[in-house]
Rosetta silent file (secondary structure, phi, psi, omega in degrees, C-alpha in Angstrom):
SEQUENCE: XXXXXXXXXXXXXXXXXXXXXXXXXXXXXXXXXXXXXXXXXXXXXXXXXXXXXXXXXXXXXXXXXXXXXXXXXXXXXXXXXXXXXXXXXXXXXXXXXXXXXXXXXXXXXXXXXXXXXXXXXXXXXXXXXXXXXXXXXXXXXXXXXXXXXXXXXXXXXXXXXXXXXXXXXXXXXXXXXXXXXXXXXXXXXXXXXXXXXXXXXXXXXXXXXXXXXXXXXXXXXX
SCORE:     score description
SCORE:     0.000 S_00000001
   1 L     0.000  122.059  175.379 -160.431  -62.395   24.709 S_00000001
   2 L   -79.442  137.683 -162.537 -157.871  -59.870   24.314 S_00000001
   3 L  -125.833   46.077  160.372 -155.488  -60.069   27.383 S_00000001
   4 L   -79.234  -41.714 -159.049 -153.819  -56.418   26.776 S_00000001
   5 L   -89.011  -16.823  156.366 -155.915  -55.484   29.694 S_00000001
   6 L   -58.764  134.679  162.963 -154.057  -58.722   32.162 S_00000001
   7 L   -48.840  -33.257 -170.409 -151.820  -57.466   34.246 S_00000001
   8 L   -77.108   -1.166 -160.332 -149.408  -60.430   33.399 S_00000001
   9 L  -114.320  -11.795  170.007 -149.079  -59.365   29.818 S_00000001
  10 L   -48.306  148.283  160.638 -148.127  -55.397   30.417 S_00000001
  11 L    95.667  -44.595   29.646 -144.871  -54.097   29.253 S_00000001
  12 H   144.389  -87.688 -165.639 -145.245  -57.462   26.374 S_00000001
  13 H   -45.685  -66.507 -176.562 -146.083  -55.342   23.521 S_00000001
  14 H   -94.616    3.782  176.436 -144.557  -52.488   23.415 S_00000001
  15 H   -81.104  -30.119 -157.616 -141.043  -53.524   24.848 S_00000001
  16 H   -96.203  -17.327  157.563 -140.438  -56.182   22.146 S_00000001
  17 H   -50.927  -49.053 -153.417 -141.355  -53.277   19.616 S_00000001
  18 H   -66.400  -37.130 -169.065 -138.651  -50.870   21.170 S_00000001
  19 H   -69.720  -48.331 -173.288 -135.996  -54.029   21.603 S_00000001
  20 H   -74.352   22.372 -165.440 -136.536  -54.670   17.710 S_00000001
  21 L   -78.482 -164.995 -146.723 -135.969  -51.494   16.196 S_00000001
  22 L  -111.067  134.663 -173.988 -132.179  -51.717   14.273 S_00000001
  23 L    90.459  -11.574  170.070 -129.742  -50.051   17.166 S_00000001
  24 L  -113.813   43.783  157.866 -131.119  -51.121   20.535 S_00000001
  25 L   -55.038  -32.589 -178.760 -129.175  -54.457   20.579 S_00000001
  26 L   -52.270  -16.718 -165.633 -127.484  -53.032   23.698 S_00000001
  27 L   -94.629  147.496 -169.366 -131.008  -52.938   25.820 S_00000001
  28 L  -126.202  130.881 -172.086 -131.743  -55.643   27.362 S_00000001
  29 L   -63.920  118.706 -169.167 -135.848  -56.693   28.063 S_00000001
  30 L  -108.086  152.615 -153.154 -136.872  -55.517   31.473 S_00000001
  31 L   -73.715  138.898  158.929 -139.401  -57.399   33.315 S_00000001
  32 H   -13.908  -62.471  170.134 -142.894  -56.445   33.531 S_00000001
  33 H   -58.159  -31.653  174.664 -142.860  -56.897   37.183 S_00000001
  34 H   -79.881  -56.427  -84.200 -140.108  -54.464   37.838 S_00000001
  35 H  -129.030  -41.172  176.194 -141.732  -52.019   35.734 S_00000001
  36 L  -114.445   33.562  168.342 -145.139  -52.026   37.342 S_00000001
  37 L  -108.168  103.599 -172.322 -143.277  -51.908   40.942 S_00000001
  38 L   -86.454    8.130  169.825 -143.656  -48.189   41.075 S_00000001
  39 L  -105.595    4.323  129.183 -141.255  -48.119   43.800 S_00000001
  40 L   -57.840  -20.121 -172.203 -138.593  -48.619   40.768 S_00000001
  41 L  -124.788   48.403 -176.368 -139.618  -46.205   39.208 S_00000001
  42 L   -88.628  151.306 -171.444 -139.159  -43.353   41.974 S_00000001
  43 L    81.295   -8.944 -155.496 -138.337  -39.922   40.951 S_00000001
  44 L   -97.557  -10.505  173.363 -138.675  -40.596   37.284 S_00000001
  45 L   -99.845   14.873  173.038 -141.605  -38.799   36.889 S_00000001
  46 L  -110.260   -3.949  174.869 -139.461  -35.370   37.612 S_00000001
  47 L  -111.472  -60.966 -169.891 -137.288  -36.096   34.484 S_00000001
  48 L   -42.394   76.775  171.674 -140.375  -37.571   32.124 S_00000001
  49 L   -87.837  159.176 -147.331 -142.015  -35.587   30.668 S_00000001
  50 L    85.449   16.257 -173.019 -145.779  -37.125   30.043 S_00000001
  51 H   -46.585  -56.745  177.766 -145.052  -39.360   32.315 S_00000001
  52 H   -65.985  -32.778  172.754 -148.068  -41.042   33.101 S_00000001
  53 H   -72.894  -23.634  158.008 -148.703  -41.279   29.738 S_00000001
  54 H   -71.018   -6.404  176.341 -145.543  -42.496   28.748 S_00000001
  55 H  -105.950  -40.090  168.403 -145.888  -45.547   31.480 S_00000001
  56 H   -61.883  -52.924 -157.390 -149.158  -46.617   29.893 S_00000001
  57 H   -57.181  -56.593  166.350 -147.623  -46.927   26.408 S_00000001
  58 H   -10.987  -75.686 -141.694 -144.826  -48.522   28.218 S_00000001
  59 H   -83.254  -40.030  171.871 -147.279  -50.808   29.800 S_00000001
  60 L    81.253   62.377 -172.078 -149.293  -51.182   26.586 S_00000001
  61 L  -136.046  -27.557 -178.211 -152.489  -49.477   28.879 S_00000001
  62 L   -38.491   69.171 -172.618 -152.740  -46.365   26.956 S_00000001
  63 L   -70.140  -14.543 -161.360 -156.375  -45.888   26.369 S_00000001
  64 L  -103.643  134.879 -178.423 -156.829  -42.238   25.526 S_00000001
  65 L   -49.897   90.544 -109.800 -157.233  -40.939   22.010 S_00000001
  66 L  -132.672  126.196  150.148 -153.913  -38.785   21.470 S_00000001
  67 L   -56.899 -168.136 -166.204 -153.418  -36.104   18.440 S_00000001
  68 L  -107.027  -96.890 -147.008 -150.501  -36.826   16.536 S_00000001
  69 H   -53.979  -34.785  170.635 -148.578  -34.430   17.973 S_00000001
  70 H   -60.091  -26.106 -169.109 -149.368  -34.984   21.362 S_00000001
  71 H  -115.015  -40.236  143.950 -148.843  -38.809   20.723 S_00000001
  72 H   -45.200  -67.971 -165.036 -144.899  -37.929   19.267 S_00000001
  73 H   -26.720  -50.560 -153.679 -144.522  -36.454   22.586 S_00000001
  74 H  -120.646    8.444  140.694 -145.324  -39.348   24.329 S_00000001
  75 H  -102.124  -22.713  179.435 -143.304  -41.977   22.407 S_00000001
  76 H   -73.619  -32.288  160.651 -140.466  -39.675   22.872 S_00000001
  77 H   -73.156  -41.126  178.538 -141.052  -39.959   26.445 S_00000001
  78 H   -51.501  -38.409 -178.918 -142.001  -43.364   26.829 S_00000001
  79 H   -58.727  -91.647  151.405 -138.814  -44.017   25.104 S_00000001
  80 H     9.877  -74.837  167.788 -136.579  -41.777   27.573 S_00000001
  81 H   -24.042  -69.394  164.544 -138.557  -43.876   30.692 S_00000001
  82 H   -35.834  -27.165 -163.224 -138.008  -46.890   29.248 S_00000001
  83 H  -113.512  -28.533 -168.826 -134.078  -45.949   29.097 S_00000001
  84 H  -105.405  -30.520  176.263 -133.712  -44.397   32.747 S_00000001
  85 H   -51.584  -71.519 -178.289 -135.722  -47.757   33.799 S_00000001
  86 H   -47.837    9.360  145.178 -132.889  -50.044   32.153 S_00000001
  87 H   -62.230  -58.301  164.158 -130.449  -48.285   33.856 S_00000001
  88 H   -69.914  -40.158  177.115 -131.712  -49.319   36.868 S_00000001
  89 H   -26.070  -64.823 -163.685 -133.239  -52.356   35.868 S_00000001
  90 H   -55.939  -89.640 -108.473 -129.189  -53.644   34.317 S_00000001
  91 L  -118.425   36.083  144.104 -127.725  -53.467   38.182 S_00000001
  92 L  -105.511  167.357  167.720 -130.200  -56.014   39.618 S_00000001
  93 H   -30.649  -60.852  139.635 -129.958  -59.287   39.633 S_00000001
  94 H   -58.376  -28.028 -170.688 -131.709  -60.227   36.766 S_00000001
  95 H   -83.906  -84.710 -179.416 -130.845  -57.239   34.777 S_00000001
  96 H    -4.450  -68.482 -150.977 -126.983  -58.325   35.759 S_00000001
  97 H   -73.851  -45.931  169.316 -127.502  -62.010   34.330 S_00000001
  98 H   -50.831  -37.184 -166.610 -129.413  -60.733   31.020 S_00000001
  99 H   -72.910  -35.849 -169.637 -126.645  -58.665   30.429 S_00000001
 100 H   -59.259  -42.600 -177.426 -123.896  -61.160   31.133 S_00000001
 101 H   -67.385  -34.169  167.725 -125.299  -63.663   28.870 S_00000001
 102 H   -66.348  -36.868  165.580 -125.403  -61.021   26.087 S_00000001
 103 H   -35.559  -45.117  173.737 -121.777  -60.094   27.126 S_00000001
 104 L   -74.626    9.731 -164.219 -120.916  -63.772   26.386 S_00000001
 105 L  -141.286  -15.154  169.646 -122.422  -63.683   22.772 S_00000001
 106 L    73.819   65.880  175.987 -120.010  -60.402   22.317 S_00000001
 107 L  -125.493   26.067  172.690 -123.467  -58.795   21.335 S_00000001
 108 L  -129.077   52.301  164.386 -122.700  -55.128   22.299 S_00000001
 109 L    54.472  166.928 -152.677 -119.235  -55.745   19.859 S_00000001
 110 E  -130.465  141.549  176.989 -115.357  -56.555   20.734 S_00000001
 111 L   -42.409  140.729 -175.966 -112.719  -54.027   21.357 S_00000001
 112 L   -70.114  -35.189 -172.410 -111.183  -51.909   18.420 S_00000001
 113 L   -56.345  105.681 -179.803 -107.709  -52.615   20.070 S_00000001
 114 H   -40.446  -51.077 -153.956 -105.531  -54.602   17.519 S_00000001
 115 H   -85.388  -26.853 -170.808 -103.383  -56.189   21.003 S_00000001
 116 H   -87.715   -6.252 -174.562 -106.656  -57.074   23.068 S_00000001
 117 L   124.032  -28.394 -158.656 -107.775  -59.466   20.659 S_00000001
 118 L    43.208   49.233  174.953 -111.116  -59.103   19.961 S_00000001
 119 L   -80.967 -178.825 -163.803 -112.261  -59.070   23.218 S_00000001
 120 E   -93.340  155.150  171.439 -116.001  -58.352   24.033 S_00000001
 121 L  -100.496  136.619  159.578 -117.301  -54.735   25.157 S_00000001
 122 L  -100.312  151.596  166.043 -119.915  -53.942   27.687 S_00000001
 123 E   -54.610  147.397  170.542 -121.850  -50.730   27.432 S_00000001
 124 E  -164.007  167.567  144.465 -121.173  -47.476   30.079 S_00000001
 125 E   -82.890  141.689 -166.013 -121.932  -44.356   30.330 S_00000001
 126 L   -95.495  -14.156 -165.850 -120.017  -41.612   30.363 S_00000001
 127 L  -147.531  166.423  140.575 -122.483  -39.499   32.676 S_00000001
 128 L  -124.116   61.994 -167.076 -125.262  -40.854   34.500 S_00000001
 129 L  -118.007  130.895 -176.889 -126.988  -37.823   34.170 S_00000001
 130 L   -63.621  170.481  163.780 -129.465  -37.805   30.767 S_00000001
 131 L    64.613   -8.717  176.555 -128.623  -36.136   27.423 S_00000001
 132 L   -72.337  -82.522 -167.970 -124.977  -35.586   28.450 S_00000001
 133 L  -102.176  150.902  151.694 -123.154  -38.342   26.821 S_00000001
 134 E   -72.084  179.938  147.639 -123.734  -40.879   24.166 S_00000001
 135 E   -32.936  155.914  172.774 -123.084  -44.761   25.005 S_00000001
 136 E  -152.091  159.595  170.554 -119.275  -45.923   24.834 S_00000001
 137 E  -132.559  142.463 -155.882 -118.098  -49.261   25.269 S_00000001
 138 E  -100.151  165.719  163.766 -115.720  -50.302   27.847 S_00000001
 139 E  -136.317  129.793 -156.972 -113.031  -53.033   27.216 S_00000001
 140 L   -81.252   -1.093 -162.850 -112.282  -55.252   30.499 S_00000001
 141 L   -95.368  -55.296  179.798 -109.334  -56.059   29.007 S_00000001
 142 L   -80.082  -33.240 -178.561 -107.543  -52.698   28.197 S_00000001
 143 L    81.603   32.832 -172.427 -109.880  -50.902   30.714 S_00000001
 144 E  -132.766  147.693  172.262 -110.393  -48.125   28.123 S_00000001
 145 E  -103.062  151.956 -178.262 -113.718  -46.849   26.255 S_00000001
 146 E  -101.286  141.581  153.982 -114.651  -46.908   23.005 S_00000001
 147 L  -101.842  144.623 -147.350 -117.351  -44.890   20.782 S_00000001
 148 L   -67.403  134.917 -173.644 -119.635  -47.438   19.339 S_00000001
 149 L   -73.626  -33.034 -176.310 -118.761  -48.126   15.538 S_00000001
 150 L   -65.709  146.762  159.929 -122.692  -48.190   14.218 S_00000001
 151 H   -51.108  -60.879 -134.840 -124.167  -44.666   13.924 S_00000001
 152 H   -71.867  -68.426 -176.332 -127.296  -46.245   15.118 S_00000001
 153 H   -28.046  -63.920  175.345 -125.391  -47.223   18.663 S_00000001
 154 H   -30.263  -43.644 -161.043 -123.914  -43.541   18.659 S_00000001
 155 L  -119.058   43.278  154.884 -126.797  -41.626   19.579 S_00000001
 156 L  -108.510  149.355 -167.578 -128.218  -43.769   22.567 S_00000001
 157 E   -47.127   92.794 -169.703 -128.333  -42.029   25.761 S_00000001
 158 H   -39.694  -50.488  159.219 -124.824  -43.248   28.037 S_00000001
 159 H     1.042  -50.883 -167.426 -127.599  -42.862   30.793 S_00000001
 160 H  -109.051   18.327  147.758 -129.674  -45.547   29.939 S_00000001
 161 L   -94.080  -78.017 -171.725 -126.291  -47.885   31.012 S_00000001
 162 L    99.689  163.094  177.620 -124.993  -45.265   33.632 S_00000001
 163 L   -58.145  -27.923 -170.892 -121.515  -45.418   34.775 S_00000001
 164 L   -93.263  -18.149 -179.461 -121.540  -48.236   37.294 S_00000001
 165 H   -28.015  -88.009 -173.189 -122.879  -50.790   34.899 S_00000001
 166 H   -51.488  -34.085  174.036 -120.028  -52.798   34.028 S_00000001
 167 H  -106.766   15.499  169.540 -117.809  -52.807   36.382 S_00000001
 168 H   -73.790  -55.381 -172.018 -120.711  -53.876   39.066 S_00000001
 169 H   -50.384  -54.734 -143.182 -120.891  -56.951   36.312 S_00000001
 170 H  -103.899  -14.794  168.635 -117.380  -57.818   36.203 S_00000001
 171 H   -80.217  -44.107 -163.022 -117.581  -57.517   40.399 S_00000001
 172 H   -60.004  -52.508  174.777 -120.783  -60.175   40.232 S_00000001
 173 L   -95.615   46.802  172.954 -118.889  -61.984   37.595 S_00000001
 174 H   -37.053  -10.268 -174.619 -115.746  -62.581   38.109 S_00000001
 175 H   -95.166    0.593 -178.446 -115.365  -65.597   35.943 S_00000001
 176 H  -108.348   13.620 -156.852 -116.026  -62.937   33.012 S_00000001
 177 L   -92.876  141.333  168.779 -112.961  -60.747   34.087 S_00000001
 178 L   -98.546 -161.238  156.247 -110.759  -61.811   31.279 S_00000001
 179 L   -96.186  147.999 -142.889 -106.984  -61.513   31.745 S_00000001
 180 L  -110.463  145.354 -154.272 -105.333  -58.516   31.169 S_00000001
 181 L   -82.423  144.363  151.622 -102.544  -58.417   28.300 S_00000001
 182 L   -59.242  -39.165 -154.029  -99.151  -57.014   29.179 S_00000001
 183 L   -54.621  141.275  177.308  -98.341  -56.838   25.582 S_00000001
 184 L  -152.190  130.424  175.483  -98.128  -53.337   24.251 S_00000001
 185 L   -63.378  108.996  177.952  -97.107  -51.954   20.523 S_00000001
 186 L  -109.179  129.163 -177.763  -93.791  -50.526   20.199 S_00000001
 187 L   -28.359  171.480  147.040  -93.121  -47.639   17.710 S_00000001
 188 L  -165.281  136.779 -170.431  -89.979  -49.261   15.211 S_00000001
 189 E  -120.557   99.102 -178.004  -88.564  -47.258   12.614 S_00000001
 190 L    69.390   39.024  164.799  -86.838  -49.458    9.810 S_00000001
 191 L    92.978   -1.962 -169.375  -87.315  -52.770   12.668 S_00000001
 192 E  -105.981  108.352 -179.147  -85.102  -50.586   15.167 S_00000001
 193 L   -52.334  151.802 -159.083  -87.268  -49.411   18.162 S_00000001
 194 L   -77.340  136.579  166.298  -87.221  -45.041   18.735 S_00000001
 195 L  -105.690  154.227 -155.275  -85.230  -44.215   21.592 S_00000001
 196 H   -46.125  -43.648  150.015  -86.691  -43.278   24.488 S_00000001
 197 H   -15.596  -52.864 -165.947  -84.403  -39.783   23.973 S_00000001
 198 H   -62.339  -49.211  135.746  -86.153  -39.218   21.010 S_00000001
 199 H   -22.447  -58.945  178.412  -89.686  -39.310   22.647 S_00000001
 200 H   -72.663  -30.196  179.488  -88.594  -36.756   25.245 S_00000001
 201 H   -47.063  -41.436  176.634  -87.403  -34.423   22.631 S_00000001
 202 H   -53.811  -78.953  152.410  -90.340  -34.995   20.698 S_00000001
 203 H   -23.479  -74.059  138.531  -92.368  -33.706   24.027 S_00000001
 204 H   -21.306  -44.561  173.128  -90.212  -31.420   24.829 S_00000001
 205 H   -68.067  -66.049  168.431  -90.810  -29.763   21.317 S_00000001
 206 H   -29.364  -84.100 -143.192  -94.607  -30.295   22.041 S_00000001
 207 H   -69.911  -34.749  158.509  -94.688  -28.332   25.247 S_00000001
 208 H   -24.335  -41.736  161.307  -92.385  -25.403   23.979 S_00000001
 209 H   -50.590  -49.293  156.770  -95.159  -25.023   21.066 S_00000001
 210 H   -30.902  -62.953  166.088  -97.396  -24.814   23.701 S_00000001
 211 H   -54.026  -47.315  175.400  -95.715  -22.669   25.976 S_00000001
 212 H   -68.869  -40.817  160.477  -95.644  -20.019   22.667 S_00000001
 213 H   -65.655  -60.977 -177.455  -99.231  -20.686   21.903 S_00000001
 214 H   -68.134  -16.104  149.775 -100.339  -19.307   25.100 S_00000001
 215 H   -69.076  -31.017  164.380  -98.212  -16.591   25.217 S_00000001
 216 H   -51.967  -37.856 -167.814  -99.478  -15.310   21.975 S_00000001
 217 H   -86.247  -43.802  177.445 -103.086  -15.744   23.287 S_00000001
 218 H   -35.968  -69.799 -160.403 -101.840  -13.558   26.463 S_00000001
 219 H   -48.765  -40.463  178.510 -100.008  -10.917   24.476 S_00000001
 220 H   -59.025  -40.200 -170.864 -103.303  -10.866   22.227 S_00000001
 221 H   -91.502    4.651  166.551 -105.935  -10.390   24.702 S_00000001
 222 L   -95.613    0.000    0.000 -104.122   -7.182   26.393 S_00000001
């Protein structure tokens, strides 16, 4: 008996496709049950378009015989759904603890920052509005974001984290906060650190350049 049509087995199928394509290590599998709680998924059917049809594939329910083109559509949406779910999905309870454990496995990659370390990165958004921003990764250590080094990473939706992601985690989970380095890289020019003089001049120089570029664009545009 094929048990695509039990209820317990929606979302099964076509989730563990989308988590194995090459680039959505960051997504984390969201359960079936939140997913077929349609009061999770309110409002989502004013950004989706195709909705309903994009929640069967989701769902793995999708009975009706689709063109090709018509059937791109509606992987592009299900895909988009699927990504505005896991937003919400990540700042529940469960979504929280799947993430944390991948957080502990470093499995969305460790900070670029020579001084932090190789500490681990969580995912954020830069918007949580779709289509704005790609993904970035935050580092709890420096408290600064990153763009992702894979390509692949680059052009998922910041969205399908949202903004609050991480530092909701790092509220739940305090025992992940690591400690935060004093340590900072100082300039040295033949082993003898710059003097702080040197800097303002240096600035100083800067905003005089400045000051001259924008007079130029004045003088130009009258």
């Amino acid at each position: 008996m094929d048990d695509r049509g039990s209820e317990s087995s929606y979302g099964k199928y076509w989730i563990e496709w989308f988590q194995s394509l090459k680039g959505h290590e960051f997504f984390c599998d969201v359960d079936s049950e939140y997913i077929l709680d349609r009061f999770n998924l309110t409002g989502l059917n004013l950004e989706v378009p195709h909705y309903l049809l994009a929640f069967d594939l989701i769902t793995d329910s999708l009975e009706d015989d689709l063109d090709d083109e018509l059937r791109a559509e509606v992987e592009k949406s299900a895909r988009h759904l699927y990504g505005l779910i896991h937003a919400r999905y990540i700042i529940t309870n469960r979504g929280l603890a799947k993430m944390a454990e991948k957080f502990q496995h470093a499995e969305f990659g460790r900070c670029p920052r020579v001084l932090c370390g190789g500490q681990a990165c969580l995912p954020v958004g830069m918007s949580d509005i779709a289509e704005h921003k790609s993904v970035k990764l935050f580092c709890p250590k420096c408290e600064d974001v990153y763009t992702p080094p894979s390509r692949r990473h680059q052009s998922i939706d910041g969205a399908y984290f949202g903004t609050s992601f991480p530092h909701l985690l790092l509220q739940v989970y305090p025992s992940l906060v690591p400690q935060k380095t004093t340590e900072r890289y100082v300039p040295k020019i033949f082993g003898f650190k710059i003097h702080a003089s040197a800097r303002e001049m240096r600035k100083q120089d800067e905003l005089r350049e400045e000051q001259q570029r924008r007079l130029a664009q004045m003088l130009a545009e009258e």
